[in-house]
RODO-2510 file (C-alpha; in nm, 4 decimals, decimal comma):
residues 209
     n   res          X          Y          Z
     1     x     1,5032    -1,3500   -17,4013
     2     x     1,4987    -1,5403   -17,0600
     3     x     1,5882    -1,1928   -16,8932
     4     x     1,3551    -0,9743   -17,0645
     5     x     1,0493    -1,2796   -17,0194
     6     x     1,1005    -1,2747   -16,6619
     7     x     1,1734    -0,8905   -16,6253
     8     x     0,7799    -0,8841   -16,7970
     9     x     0,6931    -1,1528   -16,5561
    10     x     0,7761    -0,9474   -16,2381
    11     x     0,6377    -0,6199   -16,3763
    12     x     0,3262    -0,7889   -16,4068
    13     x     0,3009    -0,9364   -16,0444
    14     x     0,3879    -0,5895   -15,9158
    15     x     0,0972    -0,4240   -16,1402
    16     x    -0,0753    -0,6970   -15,9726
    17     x    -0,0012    -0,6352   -15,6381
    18     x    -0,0432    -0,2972   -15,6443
    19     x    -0,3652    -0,3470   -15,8884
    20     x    -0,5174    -0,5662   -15,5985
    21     x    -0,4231    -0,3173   -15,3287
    22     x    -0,5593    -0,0696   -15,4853
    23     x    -0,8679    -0,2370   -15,5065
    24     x    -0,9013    -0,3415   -15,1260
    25     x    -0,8115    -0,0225   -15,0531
    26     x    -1,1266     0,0704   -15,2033
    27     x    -1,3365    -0,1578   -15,1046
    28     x    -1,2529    -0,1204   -14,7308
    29     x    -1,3551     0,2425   -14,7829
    30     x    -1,6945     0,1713   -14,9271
    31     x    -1,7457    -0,0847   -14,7036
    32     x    -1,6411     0,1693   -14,3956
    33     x    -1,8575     0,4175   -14,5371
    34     x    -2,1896     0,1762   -14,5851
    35     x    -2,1291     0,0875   -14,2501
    36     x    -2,0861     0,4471   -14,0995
    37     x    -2,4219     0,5250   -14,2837
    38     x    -2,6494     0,2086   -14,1570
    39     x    -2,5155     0,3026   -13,8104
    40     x    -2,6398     0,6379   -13,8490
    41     x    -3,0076     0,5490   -13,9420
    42     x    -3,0012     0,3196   -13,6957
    43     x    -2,9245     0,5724   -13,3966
    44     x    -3,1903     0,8219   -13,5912
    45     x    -3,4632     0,5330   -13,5670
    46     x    -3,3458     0,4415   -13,1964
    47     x    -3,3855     0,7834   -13,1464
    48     x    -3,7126     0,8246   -13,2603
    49     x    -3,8475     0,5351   -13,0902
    50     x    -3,6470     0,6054   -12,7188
    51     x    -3,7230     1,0041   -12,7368
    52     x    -3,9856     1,0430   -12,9226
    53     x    -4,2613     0,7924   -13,0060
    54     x    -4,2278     0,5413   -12,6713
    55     x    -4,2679     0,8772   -12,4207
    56     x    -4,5626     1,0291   -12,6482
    57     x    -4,7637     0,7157   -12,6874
    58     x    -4,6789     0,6290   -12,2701
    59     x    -4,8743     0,9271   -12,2255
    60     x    -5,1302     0,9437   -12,4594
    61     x    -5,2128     0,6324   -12,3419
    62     x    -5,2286     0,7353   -11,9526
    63     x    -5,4560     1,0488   -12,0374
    64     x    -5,7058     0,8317   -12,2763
    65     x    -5,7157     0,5332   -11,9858
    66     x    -5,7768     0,8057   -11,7282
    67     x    -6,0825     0,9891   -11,9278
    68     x    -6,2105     0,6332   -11,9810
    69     x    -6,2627     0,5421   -11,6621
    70     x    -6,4013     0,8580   -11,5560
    71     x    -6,6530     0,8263   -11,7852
    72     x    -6,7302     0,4824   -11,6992
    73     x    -6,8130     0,6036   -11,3419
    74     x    -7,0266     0,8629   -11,4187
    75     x    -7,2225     0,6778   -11,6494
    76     x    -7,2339     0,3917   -11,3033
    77     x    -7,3433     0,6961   -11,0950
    78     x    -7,6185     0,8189   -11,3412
    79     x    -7,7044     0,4100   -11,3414
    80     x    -7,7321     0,3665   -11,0115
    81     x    -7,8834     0,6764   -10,9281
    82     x    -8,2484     0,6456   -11,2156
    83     x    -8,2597     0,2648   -11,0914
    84     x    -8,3076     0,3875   -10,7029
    85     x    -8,5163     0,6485   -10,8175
    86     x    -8,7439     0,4310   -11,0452
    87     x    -8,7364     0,1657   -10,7380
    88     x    -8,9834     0,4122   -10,4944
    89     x    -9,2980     0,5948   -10,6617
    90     x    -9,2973     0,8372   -10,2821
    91     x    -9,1713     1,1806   -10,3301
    92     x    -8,9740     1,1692    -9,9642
    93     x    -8,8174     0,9249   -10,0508
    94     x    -8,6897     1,0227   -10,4487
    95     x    -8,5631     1,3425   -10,2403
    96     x    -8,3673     1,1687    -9,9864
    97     x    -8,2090     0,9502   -10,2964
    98     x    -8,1400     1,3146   -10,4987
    99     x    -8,0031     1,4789   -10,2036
   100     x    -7,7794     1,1588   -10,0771
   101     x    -7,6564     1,1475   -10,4566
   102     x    -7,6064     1,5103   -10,4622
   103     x    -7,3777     1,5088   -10,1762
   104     x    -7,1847     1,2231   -10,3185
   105     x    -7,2084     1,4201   -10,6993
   106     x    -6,9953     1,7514   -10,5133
   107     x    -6,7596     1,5060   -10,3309
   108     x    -6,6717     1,3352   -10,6639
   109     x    -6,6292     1,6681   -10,9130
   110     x    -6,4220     1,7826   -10,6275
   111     x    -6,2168     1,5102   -10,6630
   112     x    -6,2111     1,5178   -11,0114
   113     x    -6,1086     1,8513   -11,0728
   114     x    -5,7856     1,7876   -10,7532
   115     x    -5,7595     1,4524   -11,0372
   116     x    -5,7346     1,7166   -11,3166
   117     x    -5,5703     1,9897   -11,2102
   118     x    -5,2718     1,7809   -11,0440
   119     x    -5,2287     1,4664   -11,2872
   120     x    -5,4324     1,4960   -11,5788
   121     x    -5,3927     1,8902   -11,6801
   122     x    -4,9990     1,8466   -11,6355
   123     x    -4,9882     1,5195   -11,8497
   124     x    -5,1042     1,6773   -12,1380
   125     x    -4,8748     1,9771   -12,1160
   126     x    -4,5595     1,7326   -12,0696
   127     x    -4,7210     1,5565   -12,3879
   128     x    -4,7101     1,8906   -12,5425
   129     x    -4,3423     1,9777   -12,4696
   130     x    -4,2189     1,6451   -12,5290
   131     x    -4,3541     1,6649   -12,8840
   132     x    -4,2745     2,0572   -12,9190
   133     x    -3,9173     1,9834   -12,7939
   134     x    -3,8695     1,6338   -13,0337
   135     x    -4,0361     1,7431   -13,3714
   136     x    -3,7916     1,6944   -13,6017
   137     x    -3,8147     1,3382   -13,4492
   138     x    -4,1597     1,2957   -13,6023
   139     x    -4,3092     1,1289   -13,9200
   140     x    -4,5513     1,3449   -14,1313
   141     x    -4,8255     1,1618   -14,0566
   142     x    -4,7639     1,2943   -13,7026
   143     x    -4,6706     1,6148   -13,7326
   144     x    -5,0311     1,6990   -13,8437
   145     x    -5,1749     1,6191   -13,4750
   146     x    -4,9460     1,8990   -13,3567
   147     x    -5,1512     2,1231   -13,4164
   148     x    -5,4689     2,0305   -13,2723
   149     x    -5,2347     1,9104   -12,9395
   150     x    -5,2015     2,2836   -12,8801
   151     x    -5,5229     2,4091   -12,9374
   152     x    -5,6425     2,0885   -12,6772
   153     x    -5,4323     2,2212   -12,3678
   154     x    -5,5046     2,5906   -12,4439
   155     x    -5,8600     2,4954   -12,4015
   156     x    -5,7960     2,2844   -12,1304
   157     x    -5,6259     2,5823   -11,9716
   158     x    -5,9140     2,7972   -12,0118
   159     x    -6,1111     2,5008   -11,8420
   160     x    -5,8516     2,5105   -11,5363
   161     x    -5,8213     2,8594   -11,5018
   162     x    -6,2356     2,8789   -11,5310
   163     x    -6,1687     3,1041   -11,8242
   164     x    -6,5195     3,1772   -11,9477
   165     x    -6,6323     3,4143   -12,2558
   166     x    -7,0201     3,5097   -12,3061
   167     x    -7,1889     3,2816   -12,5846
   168     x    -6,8917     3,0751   -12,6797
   169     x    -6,8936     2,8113   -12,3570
   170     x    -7,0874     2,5964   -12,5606
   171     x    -6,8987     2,5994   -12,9063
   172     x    -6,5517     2,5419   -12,6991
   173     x    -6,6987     2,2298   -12,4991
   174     x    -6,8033     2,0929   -12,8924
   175     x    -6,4508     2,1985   -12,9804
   176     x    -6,2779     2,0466   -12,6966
   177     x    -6,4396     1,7102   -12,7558
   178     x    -6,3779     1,7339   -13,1160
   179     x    -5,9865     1,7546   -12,9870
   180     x    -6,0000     1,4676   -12,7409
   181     x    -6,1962     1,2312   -13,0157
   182     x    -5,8891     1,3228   -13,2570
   183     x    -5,6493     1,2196   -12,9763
   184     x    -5,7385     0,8676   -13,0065
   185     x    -5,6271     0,8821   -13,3957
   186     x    -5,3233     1,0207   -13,2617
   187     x    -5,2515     0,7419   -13,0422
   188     x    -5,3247     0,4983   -13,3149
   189     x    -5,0455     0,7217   -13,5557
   190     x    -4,8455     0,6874   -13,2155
   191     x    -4,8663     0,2890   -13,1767
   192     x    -4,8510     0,2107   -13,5771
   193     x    -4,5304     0,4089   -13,5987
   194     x    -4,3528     0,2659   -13,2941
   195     x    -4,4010    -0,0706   -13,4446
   196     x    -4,2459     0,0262   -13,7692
   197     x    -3,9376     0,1698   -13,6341
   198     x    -3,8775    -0,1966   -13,3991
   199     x    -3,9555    -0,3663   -13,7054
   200     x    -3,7015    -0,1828   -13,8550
   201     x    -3,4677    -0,2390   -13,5951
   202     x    -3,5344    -0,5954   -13,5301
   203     x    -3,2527    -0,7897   -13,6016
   204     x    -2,9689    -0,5732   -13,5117
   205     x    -2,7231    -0,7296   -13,2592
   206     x    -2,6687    -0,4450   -13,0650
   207     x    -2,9967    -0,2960   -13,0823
   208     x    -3,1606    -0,2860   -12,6989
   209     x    -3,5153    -0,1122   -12,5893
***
């Protein structure tokens, strides 16, 4: 009885053993495997942020701060000018004021279109490519501004190349600033969805911008 009790007794600690080994055995492997699969959405979303969303809204940012302020100093220039003009009722004088403003008026579009043609014209095509090259990077809700991107540069092109076609000039300046009004939404989609990929990475040791 003795013998057969203890016999009973070790089978059991050896079911147990093995019962419990077993069971570590599979919970190391779930554990590997949840761990394998958090690491890998967490090098997607780094992804996304480092190649995608960080280099798109960089330069959507650059090209909307540059149009700003070229805007703001026209709208100084046609300022300064109609106060001059409105300060002297003499004809000689009004045409000095036009012709002195003319001459500054064809030093500044010169300089705008060396601005446009050499820095502003290639940002938006490296804005293109980056975004044609990293799609499958992006979130719906900016994959939709794709579109529009490339119908933006192509008129943009037309603009550099002084590509013009009878009786549409003024429809495709009303298009193109349609466009560039729509590029401020996609900055905003830019911005919103960089800070909900570092919220989603915040608080992971080894995550680094």
């Amino acid at each position: 009885m003795l013998f057969e009790a203890s016999e009973r007794c070790t089978l059991y600690q050896s079911l147990i053993a093995a019962s419990s080994g077993l069971l570590g055995v599979i919970v190391g492997g779930f554990i590997a495997t949840w761990n394998q699969r958090n690491e890998r959405k967490i090098t997607y979303l780094l992804e996304e942020l480092r190649e995608f969303y960080a280099p798109l809204l960089g330069m959507c940012t650059q090209v909307l701060a540059k149009a700003g302020t070229s805007q703001e100093i026209n709208r100084s220039r046609i300022s300064e000018r109609l106060e001059q003009l409105h300060q002297t009722r003499n004809p000689e004088a009004q045409s000095r004021i036009s012709d002195r403003f003319r001459e500054h008026d064809n030093r500044i579009e010169e300089d705008n279109k060396n601005q446009f043609d050499n820095e502003i014209f290639p940002a938006y095509r490296n804005m293109l490519n980056r975004f044609t090259s990293h799609m499958w990077l992006s979130e719906p809700s900016t994959l939709k501004f794709y579109s529009e991107l490339v119908e933006l540069v192509e008129l943009l092109r037309l603009d550099k190349e002084n590509v013009t076609e009878p009786g549409v000039a003024g429809e495709r300046y009303k298009r193109q600033n349609e466009l560039f009004k729509n590029l401020e939404e996609f900055n905003k989609d830019l911005r919103d969805n960089s800070e909900k990929l570092k919220k989603k990475l915040k608080g992971k040791r080894w995550y680094r911008l």
